[in-house]
C-alpha positions as CSV (number, residue, x, y, z in Angstrom):
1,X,-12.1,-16.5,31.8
2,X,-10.3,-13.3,30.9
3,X,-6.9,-15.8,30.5
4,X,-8.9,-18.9,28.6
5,X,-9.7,-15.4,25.6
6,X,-5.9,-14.4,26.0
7,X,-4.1,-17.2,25.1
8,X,-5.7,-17.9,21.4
9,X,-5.0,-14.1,20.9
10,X,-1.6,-14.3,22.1
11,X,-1.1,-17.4,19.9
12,X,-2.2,-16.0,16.9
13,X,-0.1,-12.9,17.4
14,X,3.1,-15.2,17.9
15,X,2.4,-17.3,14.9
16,X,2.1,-14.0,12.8
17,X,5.5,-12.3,14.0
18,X,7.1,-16.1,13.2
19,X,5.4,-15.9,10.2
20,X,6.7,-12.5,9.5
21,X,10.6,-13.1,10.5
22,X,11.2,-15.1,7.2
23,X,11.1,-13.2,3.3
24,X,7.7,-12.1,2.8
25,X,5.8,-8.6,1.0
26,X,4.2,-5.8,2.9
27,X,1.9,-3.6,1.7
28,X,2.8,0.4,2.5
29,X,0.0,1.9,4.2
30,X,-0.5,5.4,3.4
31,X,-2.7,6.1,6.5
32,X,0.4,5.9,8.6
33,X,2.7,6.8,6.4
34,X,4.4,10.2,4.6
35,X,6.4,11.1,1.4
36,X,8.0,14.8,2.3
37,X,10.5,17.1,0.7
38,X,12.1,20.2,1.6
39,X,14.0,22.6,-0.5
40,X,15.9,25.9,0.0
41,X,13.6,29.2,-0.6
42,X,15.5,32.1,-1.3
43,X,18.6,30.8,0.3
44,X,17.4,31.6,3.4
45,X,14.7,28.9,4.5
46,X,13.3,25.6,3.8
47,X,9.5,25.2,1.9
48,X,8.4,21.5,3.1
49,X,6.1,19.4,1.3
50,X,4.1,16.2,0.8
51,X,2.3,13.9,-1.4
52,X,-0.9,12.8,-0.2
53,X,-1.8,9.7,-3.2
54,X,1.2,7.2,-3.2
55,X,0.9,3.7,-3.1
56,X,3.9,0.9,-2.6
57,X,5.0,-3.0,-1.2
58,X,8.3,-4.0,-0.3
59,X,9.7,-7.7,0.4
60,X,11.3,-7.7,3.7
61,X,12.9,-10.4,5.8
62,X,14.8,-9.1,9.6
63,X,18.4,-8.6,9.1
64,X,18.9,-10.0,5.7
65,X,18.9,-6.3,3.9
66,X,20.1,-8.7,1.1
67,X,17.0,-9.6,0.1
68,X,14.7,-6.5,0.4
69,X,13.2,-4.8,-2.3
70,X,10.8,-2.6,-2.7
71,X,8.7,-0.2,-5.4
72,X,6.6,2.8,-5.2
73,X,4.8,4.8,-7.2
74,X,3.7,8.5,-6.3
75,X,0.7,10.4,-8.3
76,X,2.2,13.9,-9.0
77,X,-0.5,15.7,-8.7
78,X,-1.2,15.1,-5.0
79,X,1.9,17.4,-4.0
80,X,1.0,19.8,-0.9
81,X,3.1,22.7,0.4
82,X,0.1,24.2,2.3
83,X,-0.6,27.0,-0.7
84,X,-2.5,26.4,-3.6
85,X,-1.1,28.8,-5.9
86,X,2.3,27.4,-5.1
87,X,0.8,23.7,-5.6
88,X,-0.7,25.1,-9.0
89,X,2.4,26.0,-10.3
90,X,4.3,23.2,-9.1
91,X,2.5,20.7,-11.2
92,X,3.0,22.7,-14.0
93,X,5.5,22.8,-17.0
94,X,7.9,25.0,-15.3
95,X,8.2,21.9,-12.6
96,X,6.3,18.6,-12.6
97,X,4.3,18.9,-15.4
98,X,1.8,16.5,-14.3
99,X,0.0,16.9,-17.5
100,X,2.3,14.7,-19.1
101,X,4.0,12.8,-16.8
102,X,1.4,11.9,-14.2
103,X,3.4,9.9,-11.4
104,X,7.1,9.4,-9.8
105,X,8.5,6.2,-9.5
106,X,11.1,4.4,-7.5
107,X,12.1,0.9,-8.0
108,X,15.2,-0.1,-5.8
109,X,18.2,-2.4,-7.2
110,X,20.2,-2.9,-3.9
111,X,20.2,-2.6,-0.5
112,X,23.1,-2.7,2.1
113,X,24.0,-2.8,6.4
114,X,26.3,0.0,7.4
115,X,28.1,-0.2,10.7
116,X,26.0,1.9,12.6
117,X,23.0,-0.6,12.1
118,X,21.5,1.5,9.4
119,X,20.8,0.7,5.3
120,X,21.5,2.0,2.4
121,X,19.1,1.9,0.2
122,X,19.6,2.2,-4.0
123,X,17.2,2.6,-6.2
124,X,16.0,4.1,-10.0
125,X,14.1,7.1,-9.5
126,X,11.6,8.4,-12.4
127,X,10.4,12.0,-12.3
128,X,9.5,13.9,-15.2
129,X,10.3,10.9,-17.5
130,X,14.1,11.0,-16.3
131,X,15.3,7.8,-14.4
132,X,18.2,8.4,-12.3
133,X,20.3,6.0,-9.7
134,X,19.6,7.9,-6.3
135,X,20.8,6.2,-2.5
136,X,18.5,7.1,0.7
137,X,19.5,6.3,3.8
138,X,17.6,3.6,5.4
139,X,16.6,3.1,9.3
140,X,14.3,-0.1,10.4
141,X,11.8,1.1,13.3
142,X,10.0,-2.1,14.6
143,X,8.1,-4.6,13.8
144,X,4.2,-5.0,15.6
145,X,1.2,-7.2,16.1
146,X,-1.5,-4.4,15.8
147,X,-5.2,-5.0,17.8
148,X,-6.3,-6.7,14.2
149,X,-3.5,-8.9,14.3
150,X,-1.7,-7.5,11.4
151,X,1.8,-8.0,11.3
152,X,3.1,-4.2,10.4
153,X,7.0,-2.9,10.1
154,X,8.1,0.9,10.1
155,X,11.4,2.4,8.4
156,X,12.3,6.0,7.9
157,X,14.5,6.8,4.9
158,X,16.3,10.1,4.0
159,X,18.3,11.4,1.2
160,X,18.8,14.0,-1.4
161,X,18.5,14.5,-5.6
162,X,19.5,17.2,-7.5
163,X,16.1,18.8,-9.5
164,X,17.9,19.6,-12.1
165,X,19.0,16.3,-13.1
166,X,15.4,15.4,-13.6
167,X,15.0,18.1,-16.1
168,X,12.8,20.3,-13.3
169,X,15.3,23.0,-13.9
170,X,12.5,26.2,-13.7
171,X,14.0,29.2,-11.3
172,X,14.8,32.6,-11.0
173,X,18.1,33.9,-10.4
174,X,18.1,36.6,-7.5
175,X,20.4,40.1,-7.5
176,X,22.8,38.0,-5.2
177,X,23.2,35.3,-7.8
178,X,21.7,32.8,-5.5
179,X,18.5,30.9,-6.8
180,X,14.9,31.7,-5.4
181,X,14.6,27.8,-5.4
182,X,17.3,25.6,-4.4
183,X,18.5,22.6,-6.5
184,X,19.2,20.5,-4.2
185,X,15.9,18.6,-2.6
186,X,15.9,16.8,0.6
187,X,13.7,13.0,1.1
188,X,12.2,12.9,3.9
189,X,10.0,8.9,4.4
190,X,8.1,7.5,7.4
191,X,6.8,4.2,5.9
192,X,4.3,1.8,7.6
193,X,3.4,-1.4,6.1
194,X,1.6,-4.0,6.9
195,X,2.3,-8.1,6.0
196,X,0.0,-9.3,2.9
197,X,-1.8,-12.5,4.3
């Protein structure tokens, strides 16, 4: 009896991964997934942070990299580095200025195998109403039938932009000379996404 219930299941669920090895869009889920950052504090450690309200598909097809795209948007004001008073000022003028520009956007233009069976990933990123060519480093996870069926794929991505060439250019220069917040910012994505039916 127990084998007469599996085999449909089993069936579907090999009909959905068939279905899911040629071109087709996924849906991010931001359930499972996380948008961090880290950046230099004083020189001498790292502040992480997240966004909790992001949103994103992608059109993905196993080993054609050729073919993938994706885009994402990101609502500014959701940013988290576990203090509010930080938060606060971080959406401000001196930094985000969500007032005005409300979200970050990414948008990617090509995407590439390297020999060590990693991508890289290009795109146009938008923050504070600058767009800018940045290049993340792209690693494909798996790909899963879940309990429901759904066909979901995870990829981790990591890179780096400059702040200041997005016109967030707010710091204060230390006795040392060094800066109390670091320029450079360090990507840091763990992306599920599940297969639009």
């Amino acid at each position: 009896m127990l084998m007469r219930k599996l085999i449909p299941l089993v069936a579907v669920l090999a009909l959905a991964l068939a279905a899911a090895a040629s071109a087709a869009t996924y849906t991010i889920d931001p359930v499972h997934s996380s948008v961090g950052f880290k950046v230099r504090h004083l020189m001498v450690s790292n502040v992480r942070g997240s966004f909790g309200d992001f949103a994103g598909s992608f059109v993905w097809e196993e080993g054609k990299p050729e073919t993938w795209s994706v885009e994402a948007t990101i609502q500014m004001t959701s940013i988290d580095t576990g203090n509010a008073k930080r938060d606060d000022h971080l959406r401000s003028s001196d930094f985000f200025d969500v007032a005005t520009f409300p979200t970050m956007t990414f948008k990617s233009t090509q995407v590439t195998a390297k020999d060590d069976g990693t991508y890289s990933l290009v795109g146009d990123l938008t923050l504070r109403g600058v767009t800018k060519a940045v290049t993340l480093d792209l690693e494909f996870i798996g790909q899963v039938a879940d309990p429901q069926g759904n066909v979901r794929v995870g990829f981790m991505a990591t890179g780096a932009i400059d702040r200041q060439d997005f016109g967030v250019s707010y710091s204060t220069v230390m006795d040392n000379g060094g800066l109390a917040v670091g320029n450079e910012v360090q990507i840091e994505l763990e992306i599920e996404a599940v297969l639009q039916k």
